[in-house]
Steps between C-alpha positions, in 0.01 A plus 500: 500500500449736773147446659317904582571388889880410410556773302316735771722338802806556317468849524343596794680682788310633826583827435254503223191418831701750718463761215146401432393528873673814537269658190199377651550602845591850362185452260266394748587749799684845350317535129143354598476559867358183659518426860841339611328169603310514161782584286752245702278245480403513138905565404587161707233295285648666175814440607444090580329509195803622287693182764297271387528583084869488543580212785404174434476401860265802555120497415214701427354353805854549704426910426214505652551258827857617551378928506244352805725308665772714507238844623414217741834456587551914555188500709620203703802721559394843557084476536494510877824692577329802228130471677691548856677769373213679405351452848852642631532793273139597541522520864869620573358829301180536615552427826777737491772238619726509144480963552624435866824288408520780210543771794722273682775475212448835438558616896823242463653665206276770361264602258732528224651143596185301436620382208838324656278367781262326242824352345688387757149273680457387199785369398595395906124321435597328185758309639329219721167517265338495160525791259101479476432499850773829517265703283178422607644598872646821390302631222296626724732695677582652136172607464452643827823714556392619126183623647701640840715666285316566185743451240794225349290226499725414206789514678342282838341206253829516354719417804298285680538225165851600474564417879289146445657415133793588602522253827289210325779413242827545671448443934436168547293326704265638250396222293669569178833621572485164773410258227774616273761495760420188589532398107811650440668393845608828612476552891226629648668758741758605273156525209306736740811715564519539151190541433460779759771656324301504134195561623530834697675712222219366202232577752664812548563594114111370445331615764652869612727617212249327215181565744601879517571562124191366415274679773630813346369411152160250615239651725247162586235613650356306822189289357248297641622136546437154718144707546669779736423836317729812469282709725491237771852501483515864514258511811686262680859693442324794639443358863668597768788226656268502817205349292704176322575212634868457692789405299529151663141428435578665122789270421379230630324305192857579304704363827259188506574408131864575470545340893291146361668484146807546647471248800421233189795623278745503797399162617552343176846662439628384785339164597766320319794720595503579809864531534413848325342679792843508624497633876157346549586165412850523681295560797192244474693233254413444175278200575285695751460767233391285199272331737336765619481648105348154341272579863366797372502485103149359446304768717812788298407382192117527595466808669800656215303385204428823304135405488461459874742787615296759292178353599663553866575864417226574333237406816712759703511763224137467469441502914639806511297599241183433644652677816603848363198605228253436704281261283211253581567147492289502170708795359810340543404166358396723163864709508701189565262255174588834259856504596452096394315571191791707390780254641339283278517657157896578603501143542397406175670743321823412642423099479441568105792679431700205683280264222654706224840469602433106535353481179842662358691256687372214391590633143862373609612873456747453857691197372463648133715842635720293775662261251538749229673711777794263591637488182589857491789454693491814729642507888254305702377749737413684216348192320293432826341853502412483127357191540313562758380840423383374121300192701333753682405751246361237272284278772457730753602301893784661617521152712532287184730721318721464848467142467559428142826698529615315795410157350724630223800625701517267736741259277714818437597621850844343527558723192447805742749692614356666774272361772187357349273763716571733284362253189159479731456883540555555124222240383295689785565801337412335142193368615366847671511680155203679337230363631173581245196363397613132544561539839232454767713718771435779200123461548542514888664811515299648224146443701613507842719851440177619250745560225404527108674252271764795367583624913533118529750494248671800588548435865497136535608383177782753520630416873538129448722516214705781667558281769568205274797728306600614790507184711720396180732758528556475868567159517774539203642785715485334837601168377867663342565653790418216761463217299506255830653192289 
Protein backbone atom coordinates (compact mmCIF):
# COMPACT_ATOMS: atom_id res chain seq x y z
CA UNK A 1 0.00 0.00 0.00
CA UNK A 2 0.93 3.34 -1.15
CA UNK A 3 2.07 5.53 1.87
CA UNK A 4 0.33 9.66 1.38
CA UNK A 5 4.26 10.60 0.65
CA UNK A 6 4.51 7.63 -2.05
CA UNK A 7 1.47 8.21 -3.50
CA UNK A 8 2.21 12.17 -3.49
CA UNK A 9 5.90 11.56 -5.14
CA UNK A 10 4.48 9.48 -7.73
CA UNK A 11 2.76 12.18 -9.17
CA UNK A 12 4.48 15.18 -8.77
CA UNK A 13 6.14 17.08 -11.69
CA UNK A 14 7.87 20.65 -11.23
CA UNK A 15 5.69 22.17 -13.40
CA UNK A 16 3.04 21.93 -10.83
CA UNK A 17 5.81 24.63 -8.34
CA UNK A 18 6.55 26.53 -11.63
CA UNK A 19 2.73 27.02 -12.09
CA UNK A 20 2.22 27.70 -8.44
CA UNK A 21 5.02 30.39 -8.29
CA UNK A 22 3.87 31.92 -11.34
CA UNK A 23 0.13 32.50 -9.58
CA UNK A 24 1.64 33.92 -6.66
CA UNK A 25 4.03 36.21 -8.16
CA UNK A 26 1.12 37.46 -10.39
CA UNK A 27 -1.05 37.40 -7.04
CA UNK A 28 1.27 39.13 -4.93
CA UNK A 29 2.53 42.00 -7.38
CA UNK A 30 -0.32 42.70 -10.36
CA UNK A 31 -3.85 41.88 -8.32
CA UNK A 32 -2.72 43.13 -4.71
CA UNK A 33 -0.03 45.60 -5.42
CA UNK A 34 2.82 44.93 -2.94
CA UNK A 35 6.23 46.24 -3.35
CA UNK A 36 8.48 44.04 -5.71
CA UNK A 37 10.88 43.13 -2.81
CA UNK A 38 7.73 42.36 -0.67
CA UNK A 39 5.88 40.43 -3.14
CA UNK A 40 9.28 38.50 -4.44
CA UNK A 41 10.19 37.71 -1.27
CA UNK A 42 6.97 36.36 0.12
CA UNK A 43 6.37 34.33 -3.52
CA UNK A 44 10.04 32.64 -2.99
CA UNK A 45 8.99 31.39 0.65
CA UNK A 46 5.60 30.10 -0.87
CA UNK A 47 7.23 28.71 -3.47
CA UNK A 48 10.03 26.57 -1.16
CA UNK A 49 7.22 25.85 0.79
CA UNK A 50 5.19 24.09 -2.05
CA UNK A 51 9.36 22.33 -2.64
CA UNK A 52 9.38 21.14 0.40
CA UNK A 53 5.52 19.38 0.46
CA UNK A 54 6.44 17.72 -2.73
CA UNK A 55 10.47 16.84 -2.52
CA UNK A 56 11.54 14.70 -0.02
CA UNK A 57 15.03 16.03 0.05
CA UNK A 58 13.54 19.57 0.54
CA UNK A 59 12.34 20.96 3.97
CA UNK A 60 10.26 23.36 5.59
CA UNK A 61 13.40 24.67 7.04
CA UNK A 62 15.31 24.36 3.41
CA UNK A 63 12.38 27.17 2.21
CA UNK A 64 13.23 29.41 4.40
CA UNK A 65 17.33 29.21 4.56
CA UNK A 66 17.60 28.54 0.84
CA UNK A 67 15.18 32.14 -0.17
CA UNK A 68 18.17 33.98 2.23
CA UNK A 69 20.89 32.42 0.92
CA UNK A 70 20.15 32.61 -2.45
CA UNK A 71 18.98 36.93 -2.05
CA UNK A 72 22.39 36.66 -0.36
CA UNK A 73 23.80 35.18 -3.17
CA UNK A 74 22.09 38.09 -5.69
CA UNK A 75 23.41 40.73 -3.35
CA UNK A 76 26.86 39.15 -3.32
CA UNK A 77 26.57 39.52 -7.07
CA UNK A 78 25.06 42.72 -7.89
CA UNK A 79 24.92 44.78 -4.25
CA UNK A 80 27.99 46.87 -4.89
CA UNK A 81 28.04 47.02 -8.73
CA UNK A 82 23.92 48.52 -8.24
CA UNK A 83 25.04 51.06 -5.21
CA UNK A 84 28.01 52.35 -7.69
CA UNK A 85 25.74 52.68 -10.29
CA UNK A 86 23.60 54.82 -8.51
CA UNK A 87 26.55 57.05 -7.58
CA UNK A 88 27.36 57.00 -11.52
CA UNK A 89 23.94 57.68 -12.81
CA UNK A 90 23.27 60.34 -10.24
CA UNK A 91 26.21 62.29 -11.14
CA UNK A 92 26.68 61.71 -15.02
CA UNK A 93 23.05 63.63 -15.03
CA UNK A 94 23.38 66.06 -12.64
CA UNK A 95 26.56 67.01 -13.29
CA UNK A 96 25.59 67.26 -16.80
CA UNK A 97 28.35 64.74 -18.09
CA UNK A 98 25.65 61.81 -19.48
CA UNK A 99 23.57 65.40 -21.61
CA UNK A 100 27.12 66.28 -22.98
CA UNK A 101 27.94 62.74 -24.60
CA UNK A 102 24.05 63.05 -25.63
CA UNK A 103 25.09 66.27 -27.79
CA UNK A 104 28.13 64.57 -28.92
CA UNK A 105 26.25 61.53 -30.68
CA UNK A 106 23.86 63.79 -31.74
CA UNK A 107 26.60 66.40 -33.47
CA UNK A 108 28.12 62.83 -34.94
CA UNK A 109 25.00 61.68 -36.56
CA UNK A 110 22.08 63.91 -35.69
CA UNK A 111 19.19 64.49 -33.73
CA UNK A 112 17.07 62.09 -35.40
CA UNK A 113 19.99 59.38 -35.15
CA UNK A 114 20.10 59.21 -31.38
CA UNK A 115 18.47 56.26 -31.36
CA UNK A 116 21.18 54.21 -33.69
CA UNK A 117 23.93 55.86 -31.61
CA UNK A 118 22.40 54.44 -28.30
CA UNK A 119 22.34 51.02 -30.11
CA UNK A 120 25.35 50.67 -31.63
CA UNK A 121 27.59 51.77 -27.82
CA UNK A 122 25.63 49.60 -26.41
CA UNK A 123 25.88 46.76 -28.06
CA UNK A 124 29.95 47.72 -29.06
CA UNK A 125 29.86 47.97 -24.85
CA UNK A 126 28.30 44.63 -24.34
CA UNK A 127 30.83 42.78 -25.87
CA UNK A 128 33.95 42.84 -23.43
CA UNK A 129 31.45 43.35 -20.25
CA UNK A 130 28.43 42.30 -18.26
CA UNK A 131 24.89 42.92 -19.46
CA UNK A 132 24.26 44.60 -15.88
CA UNK A 133 27.09 46.78 -15.88
CA UNK A 134 25.83 47.82 -19.84
CA UNK A 135 22.62 49.23 -18.41
CA UNK A 136 23.49 50.82 -15.45
CA UNK A 137 26.26 52.77 -17.79
CA UNK A 138 23.80 53.70 -20.39
CA UNK A 139 20.53 54.11 -18.84
CA UNK A 140 21.43 57.17 -18.07
CA UNK A 141 22.17 58.32 -21.30
CA UNK A 142 18.43 57.05 -22.12
CA UNK A 143 17.11 59.20 -19.74
CA UNK A 144 18.99 62.15 -20.57
CA UNK A 145 18.75 62.36 -24.47
CA UNK A 146 14.85 61.73 -23.47
CA UNK A 147 14.98 64.91 -21.58
CA UNK A 148 17.33 66.71 -24.56
CA UNK A 149 14.93 65.67 -26.84
CA UNK A 150 11.71 65.36 -25.03
CA UNK A 151 10.14 62.45 -26.45
CA UNK A 152 10.77 58.31 -27.41
CA UNK A 153 11.95 57.43 -24.30
CA UNK A 154 10.27 54.18 -25.33
CA UNK A 155 12.07 53.80 -28.18
CA UNK A 156 15.84 54.85 -26.35
CA UNK A 157 15.15 52.29 -23.15
CA UNK A 158 14.30 50.02 -25.82
CA UNK A 159 17.57 49.97 -27.83
CA UNK A 160 19.95 50.42 -25.36
CA UNK A 161 18.70 46.56 -23.81
CA UNK A 162 18.41 45.40 -27.27
CA UNK A 163 22.10 46.51 -28.06
CA UNK A 164 23.26 44.80 -24.46
CA UNK A 165 20.89 41.50 -24.78
CA UNK A 166 21.66 41.22 -27.89
CA UNK A 167 25.73 41.13 -27.46
CA UNK A 168 25.55 39.22 -23.96
CA UNK A 169 24.26 35.89 -25.51
CA UNK A 170 25.88 35.50 -28.83
CA UNK A 171 29.72 37.66 -28.84
CA UNK A 172 31.81 35.92 -26.78
CA UNK A 173 34.17 36.80 -24.51
CA UNK A 174 31.03 37.59 -22.73
CA UNK A 175 30.66 35.07 -20.15
CA UNK A 176 27.84 33.02 -21.39
CA UNK A 177 28.25 32.61 -24.96
CA UNK A 178 32.30 31.80 -23.68
CA UNK A 179 31.21 29.12 -21.29
CA UNK A 180 29.07 27.38 -23.82
CA UNK A 181 31.61 27.44 -26.48
CA UNK A 182 33.92 26.14 -24.45
CA UNK A 183 31.25 23.20 -23.57
CA UNK A 184 30.37 22.40 -26.87
CA UNK A 185 34.03 22.66 -28.39
CA UNK A 186 33.35 25.00 -31.08
CA UNK A 187 36.29 27.54 -31.79
CA UNK A 188 36.46 30.56 -30.29
CA UNK A 189 37.30 32.81 -33.38
CA UNK A 190 35.19 31.07 -35.73
CA UNK A 191 32.17 31.39 -32.39
CA UNK A 192 32.63 35.25 -32.25
CA UNK A 193 32.43 35.56 -36.07
CA UNK A 194 29.34 33.88 -35.82
CA UNK A 195 28.15 35.33 -33.24
CA UNK A 196 28.74 38.83 -34.67
CA UNK A 197 26.80 37.66 -37.46
CA UNK A 198 23.47 36.72 -35.14
CA UNK A 199 23.75 39.29 -33.01
CA UNK A 200 23.64 42.51 -35.20
CA UNK A 201 20.41 41.65 -37.25
CA UNK A 202 18.28 40.52 -33.68
CA UNK A 203 19.60 43.69 -32.17
CA UNK A 204 18.54 45.31 -35.15
CA UNK A 205 14.91 43.61 -35.50
CA UNK A 206 14.62 44.32 -31.43
CA UNK A 207 15.97 47.35 -30.97
CA UNK A 208 15.13 49.75 -34.24
CA UNK A 209 12.41 47.93 -36.27
CA UNK A 210 10.62 46.45 -32.79
CA UNK A 211 11.87 49.75 -30.77
CA UNK A 212 10.10 51.98 -33.48
CA UNK A 213 6.74 50.07 -33.75
CA UNK A 214 6.34 50.20 -30.30
CA UNK A 215 7.34 53.99 -29.68
CA UNK A 216 4.55 54.72 -32.03
CA UNK A 217 1.96 52.90 -29.88
CA UNK A 218 3.80 53.44 -25.96
CA UNK A 219 4.50 56.95 -24.82
CA UNK A 220 6.69 56.30 -21.16
CA UNK A 221 6.98 59.17 -19.67
CA UNK A 222 10.50 60.23 -18.05
CA UNK A 223 10.02 59.53 -14.11
CA UNK A 224 11.95 60.10 -11.21
CA UNK A 225 14.46 57.22 -10.59
CA UNK A 226 18.05 56.28 -8.77
CA UNK A 227 16.84 59.70 -6.77
CA UNK A 228 17.52 62.06 -9.96
CA UNK A 229 14.09 63.80 -10.60
CA UNK A 230 12.46 64.68 -14.01
CA UNK A 231 12.91 68.39 -13.52
CA UNK A 232 16.57 68.04 -12.64
CA UNK A 233 16.90 66.24 -15.64
CA UNK A 234 15.07 68.76 -17.54
CA UNK A 235 17.27 71.66 -16.03
CA UNK A 236 20.31 70.05 -16.80
CA UNK A 237 19.28 69.33 -20.72
CA UNK A 238 18.61 72.97 -20.84
CA UNK A 239 22.31 74.18 -20.28
CA UNK A 240 24.25 75.45 -22.66
CA UNK A 241 27.41 72.97 -24.09
CA UNK A 242 29.72 75.79 -22.63
CA UNK A 243 28.41 75.09 -19.01
CA UNK A 244 28.94 70.90 -18.92
CA UNK A 245 31.71 69.24 -18.42
CA UNK A 246 34.04 68.16 -21.71
CA UNK A 247 33.27 65.03 -23.40
CA UNK A 248 36.55 63.32 -22.26
CA UNK A 249 35.91 64.24 -18.71
CA UNK A 250 31.98 63.00 -19.54
CA UNK A 251 32.96 59.57 -20.78
CA UNK A 252 35.33 58.98 -18.67
CA UNK A 253 33.57 56.86 -15.70
CA UNK A 254 32.00 54.62 -18.83
CA UNK A 255 35.73 54.41 -20.48
CA UNK A 256 37.14 53.45 -16.92
CA UNK A 257 34.66 50.50 -16.50
CA UNK A 258 34.50 49.08 -19.94
CA UNK A 259 38.70 49.83 -20.22
CA UNK A 260 39.16 47.66 -16.49
CA UNK A 261 36.54 44.85 -17.27
CA UNK A 262 37.92 44.45 -20.38
CA UNK A 263 41.73 44.43 -19.44
CA UNK A 264 40.48 41.33 -16.95
CA UNK A 265 38.37 39.55 -19.70
CA UNK A 266 41.16 39.95 -22.33
CA UNK A 267 43.82 38.72 -20.04
CA UNK A 268 42.03 35.66 -19.20
CA UNK A 269 41.12 34.77 -22.84
CA UNK A 270 44.29 34.85 -23.88
CA UNK A 271 46.69 33.81 -21.04
CA UNK A 272 46.51 30.31 -22.17
CA UNK A 273 46.53 30.90 -25.92
CA UNK A 274 48.67 33.07 -26.84
CA UNK A 275 49.28 31.68 -30.18
CA UNK A 276 45.83 33.60 -30.80
CA UNK A 277 47.08 37.15 -30.79
CA UNK A 278 48.54 36.19 -33.99
CA UNK A 279 50.94 39.12 -35.24
CA UNK A 280 51.72 39.98 -31.63
CA UNK A 281 52.90 36.77 -30.63
CA UNK A 282 54.75 36.18 -34.05
CA UNK A 283 56.63 39.17 -33.08
CA UNK A 284 57.38 38.76 -29.15
CA UNK A 285 57.03 34.66 -29.12
CA UNK A 286 54.51 32.98 -27.55
CA UNK A 287 56.44 32.38 -24.33
CA UNK A 288 57.19 36.11 -23.84
CA UNK A 289 53.48 36.75 -24.32
CA UNK A 290 51.98 34.20 -21.85
CA UNK A 291 54.55 35.39 -19.47
CA UNK A 292 53.89 38.67 -19.53
CA UNK A 293 49.79 37.70 -19.40
CA UNK A 294 50.13 35.20 -16.17
CA UNK A 295 52.41 38.78 -15.20
CA UNK A 296 49.56 40.83 -15.24
CA UNK A 297 46.34 38.61 -14.52
CA UNK A 298 46.18 39.06 -10.73
CA UNK A 299 46.27 43.03 -10.69
CA UNK A 300 43.46 42.43 -14.42
CA UNK A 301 41.41 40.44 -12.53
CA UNK A 302 41.54 43.00 -9.52
CA UNK A 303 41.24 46.20 -10.98
CA UNK A 304 38.44 44.30 -13.84
CA UNK A 305 36.32 42.91 -11.09
CA UNK A 306 32.86 44.46 -11.68
CA UNK A 307 32.77 45.52 -8.06
CA UNK A 308 36.05 47.41 -8.16
CA UNK A 309 35.79 48.82 -11.82
CA UNK A 310 32.39 50.52 -10.94
CA UNK A 311 33.57 51.60 -7.63
CA UNK A 312 36.55 53.10 -9.91
CA UNK A 313 34.00 54.82 -12.16
CA UNK A 314 31.84 55.79 -9.86
CA UNK A 315 34.62 58.09 -7.69
CA UNK A 316 35.20 59.93 -11.10
CA UNK A 317 31.50 60.24 -11.99
CA UNK A 318 30.93 61.62 -8.64
CA UNK A 319 34.29 64.12 -8.85
CA UNK A 320 32.91 65.62 -11.53
CA UNK A 321 29.95 65.93 -9.81
CA UNK A 322 31.08 67.77 -7.00
CA UNK A 323 32.96 69.93 -9.69
CA UNK A 324 30.09 71.11 -12.02
CA UNK A 325 26.85 71.89 -9.46
CA UNK A 326 28.56 73.72 -7.37
CA UNK A 327 27.74 71.99 -3.97
CA UNK A 328 29.36 72.12 -0.44
CA UNK A 329 31.28 69.30 0.69
CA UNK A 330 28.24 68.60 3.06
CA UNK A 331 25.76 68.88 0.09
CA UNK A 332 27.40 66.49 -1.89
CA UNK A 333 27.89 63.89 0.78
CA UNK A 334 23.75 64.16 1.17
CA UNK A 335 23.18 63.87 -2.98
CA UNK A 336 25.67 61.08 -3.32
CA UNK A 337 23.95 58.82 0.45
CA UNK A 338 20.27 59.43 -1.50
CA UNK A 339 21.52 58.22 -4.75
CA UNK A 340 22.76 55.09 -2.22
CA UNK A 341 19.55 54.85 -0.45
CA UNK A 342 17.92 54.29 -3.76
CA UNK A 343 20.79 51.96 -5.23
CA UNK A 344 19.90 50.07 -2.43
CA UNK A 345 16.22 49.26 -2.75
CA UNK A 346 17.19 48.41 -6.71
CA UNK A 347 19.47 46.15 -5.08
CA UNK A 348 17.13 44.29 -3.19
CA UNK A 349 14.57 44.19 -5.52
CA UNK A 350 16.66 42.76 -8.12
CA UNK A 351 18.54 40.23 -5.50
CA UNK A 352 14.80 38.90 -4.65
CA UNK A 353 13.67 38.36 -7.90
CA UNK A 354 17.05 36.30 -8.53
CA UNK A 355 15.70 34.27 -5.03
CA UNK A 356 12.51 33.49 -6.87
CA UNK A 357 13.98 32.14 -9.84
CA UNK A 358 16.31 29.92 -7.43
CA UNK A 359 13.54 28.82 -5.53
CA UNK A 360 11.95 27.51 -9.01
CA UNK A 361 15.08 25.88 -9.80
CA UNK A 362 15.54 23.94 -7.14
CA UNK A 363 11.98 22.54 -7.96
CA UNK A 364 14.06 20.46 -10.65
CA UNK A 365 11.84 22.26 -13.33
CA UNK A 366 15.39 22.62 -15.83
CA UNK A 367 16.22 18.91 -15.82
CA UNK A 368 12.32 18.18 -15.59
CA UNK A 369 11.90 20.21 -19.30
CA UNK A 370 15.59 19.16 -20.67
CA UNK A 371 15.03 15.39 -20.50
CA UNK A 372 11.48 15.49 -21.56
CA UNK A 373 12.89 17.58 -24.53
CA UNK A 374 15.32 14.98 -26.08
CA UNK A 375 12.93 12.54 -26.67
CA UNK A 376 11.05 14.54 -29.13
CA UNK A 377 13.29 13.82 -31.72
CA UNK A 378 13.49 17.26 -33.54
CA UNK A 379 16.88 18.67 -35.45
CA UNK A 380 19.27 19.58 -32.74
CA UNK A 381 19.74 23.16 -33.27
CA UNK A 382 16.27 23.37 -32.92
CA UNK A 383 16.22 21.02 -29.83
CA UNK A 384 19.02 23.28 -28.28
CA UNK A 385 16.93 26.52 -28.60
CA UNK A 386 13.79 24.86 -27.13
CA UNK A 387 15.59 23.63 -24.48
CA UNK A 388 17.15 26.33 -23.61
CA UNK A 389 14.51 28.88 -24.07
CA UNK A 390 11.88 26.57 -21.82
CA UNK A 391 14.94 26.48 -18.97
CA UNK A 392 14.87 30.01 -19.04
CA UNK A 393 11.27 30.87 -19.00
CA UNK A 394 10.60 28.52 -16.16
CA UNK A 395 13.77 29.47 -13.69
CA UNK A 396 14.58 32.62 -14.85
CA UNK A 397 19.06 32.82 -15.44
CA UNK A 398 19.55 33.16 -18.86
CA UNK A 399 23.21 31.76 -17.73
CA UNK A 400 21.78 28.46 -16.45
CA UNK A 401 19.39 27.91 -19.18
CA UNK A 402 22.77 28.42 -21.50
CA UNK A 403 24.38 25.92 -19.45
CA UNK A 404 21.87 23.24 -19.01
CA UNK A 405 21.49 23.17 -22.81
CA UNK A 406 25.10 22.89 -23.41
CA UNK A 407 25.57 20.16 -20.74
CA UNK A 408 22.87 18.49 -22.83
CA UNK A 409 24.28 18.96 -26.35
CA UNK A 410 27.51 18.51 -25.78
CA UNK A 411 27.29 14.47 -26.33
CA UNK A 412 25.35 15.31 -29.59
CA UNK A 413 27.73 17.52 -31.59
CA UNK A 414 29.27 14.89 -33.86
CA UNK A 415 25.58 14.53 -34.90
CA UNK A 416 25.88 18.18 -36.31
CA UNK A 417 26.13 18.90 -39.57
CA UNK A 418 27.32 22.20 -39.59
CA UNK A 419 30.03 23.79 -37.42
CA UNK A 420 29.12 23.53 -33.78
CA UNK A 421 29.19 27.61 -33.45
CA UNK A 422 26.23 27.74 -34.81
CA UNK A 423 24.79 25.05 -31.91
CA UNK A 424 26.37 27.79 -29.26
CA UNK A 425 24.57 30.88 -30.79
CA UNK A 426 21.23 29.00 -30.88
CA UNK A 427 21.27 27.94 -27.05
CA UNK A 428 22.35 31.76 -26.67
CA UNK A 429 19.46 32.67 -28.39
CA UNK A 430 17.25 30.06 -26.24
CA UNK A 431 18.50 31.25 -23.16
CA UNK A 432 17.87 35.22 -23.96
CA UNK A 433 14.05 34.60 -24.33
CA UNK A 434 11.33 36.43 -22.35
CA UNK A 435 12.79 37.49 -19.58
CA UNK A 436 9.79 38.30 -16.73
CA UNK A 437 9.26 38.30 -13.28
CA UNK A 438 11.76 35.42 -12.57
CA UNK A 439 14.45 37.19 -13.85
CA UNK A 440 16.55 39.59 -11.77
CA UNK A 441 17.92 41.49 -15.11
CA UNK A 442 13.84 42.16 -15.37
CA UNK A 443 13.94 43.99 -12.02
CA UNK A 444 17.15 45.93 -13.11
CA UNK A 445 15.82 47.36 -16.04
CA UNK A 446 12.45 47.92 -14.54
CA UNK A 447 13.95 50.32 -11.56
CA UNK A 448 16.91 51.62 -13.15
CA UNK A 449 14.82 52.66 -16.61
CA UNK A 450 11.67 53.75 -13.98
CA UNK A 451 9.38 51.51 -15.91
CA UNK A 452 5.85 50.09 -14.55
CA UNK A 453 5.51 46.31 -14.47
CA UNK A 454 3.17 46.37 -17.93
CA UNK A 455 6.06 49.00 -19.94
CA UNK A 456 8.40 46.34 -18.45
CA UNK A 457 6.68 43.75 -20.15
CA UNK A 458 6.03 45.46 -23.20
CA UNK A 459 9.48 46.71 -23.92
CA UNK A 460 11.72 44.38 -22.21
CA UNK A 461 9.82 41.33 -22.04
CA UNK A 462 9.00 41.81 -25.72
CA UNK A 463 12.73 42.57 -27.06
CA UNK A 464 14.35 39.54 -25.53
CA UNK A 465 12.18 37.04 -27.04
CA UNK A 466 12.34 38.87 -30.43
CA UNK A 467 15.84 38.50 -30.33
CA UNK A 468 15.63 34.92 -29.12
CA UNK A 469 13.20 34.02 -32.45
CA UNK A 470 15.13 35.85 -34.34
CA UNK A 471 18.59 34.75 -33.24
CA UNK A 472 16.79 31.26 -34.11
CA UNK A 473 15.95 32.06 -37.39
CA UNK A 474 19.22 33.56 -38.37
CA UNK A 475 21.29 30.96 -37.35
CA UNK A 476 18.99 28.32 -39.39
CA UNK A 477 19.43 30.74 -42.34
CA UNK A 478 23.11 31.44 -41.99
CA UNK A 479 24.00 27.99 -41.06
CA UNK A 480 22.31 26.49 -44.74
CA UNK A 481 23.99 28.76 -46.52
CA UNK A 482 27.58 28.58 -44.90
CA UNK A 483 27.38 25.73 -42.89
CA UNK A 484 31.46 25.75 -42.32
CA UNK A 485 31.56 21.75 -41.80
Amino acid sequence: MFTVLQLTELSYSPLITFVVGLLAVIALLVWLDLPAFIGLIIAAFFVGVVNSVFLPEFTTADAATQVATAFGNGMAGIGIPILMAAVIGKSMLESGSAQRIVRGFQSLLGRDNSDIALLSSSTVLAVPVFFDSVFYLMAPLARSTRARLGRDYTLFIVVVGAGAAAAHVFVPPTPGPLAVADEIGSNLGITILIGLIVAIPAALVSGLLYGRWINARLDIPLRDTMSTTTEELESVAQKPTSALPGMGESLLPILLAVVLIASSTFVNTFVDAPSALGFIADILGEATVEQILTTAQPYTDFVGDKNVALTIAALAAAYTFYRYTGLTSSEWNDELTEALKSGGNIAAITAAGGAFGALLAASGIGDYIAGGLQELGIPLIVTAWLIAAIVRIAQGSATAAMLTAAGIMAPLTGQLAVHPAYLVMAIGAGGNICSWYNDSGFWLVKEIGGLTLGETLKTWTALTTLISVAGLLTVLAVSTVMPLA
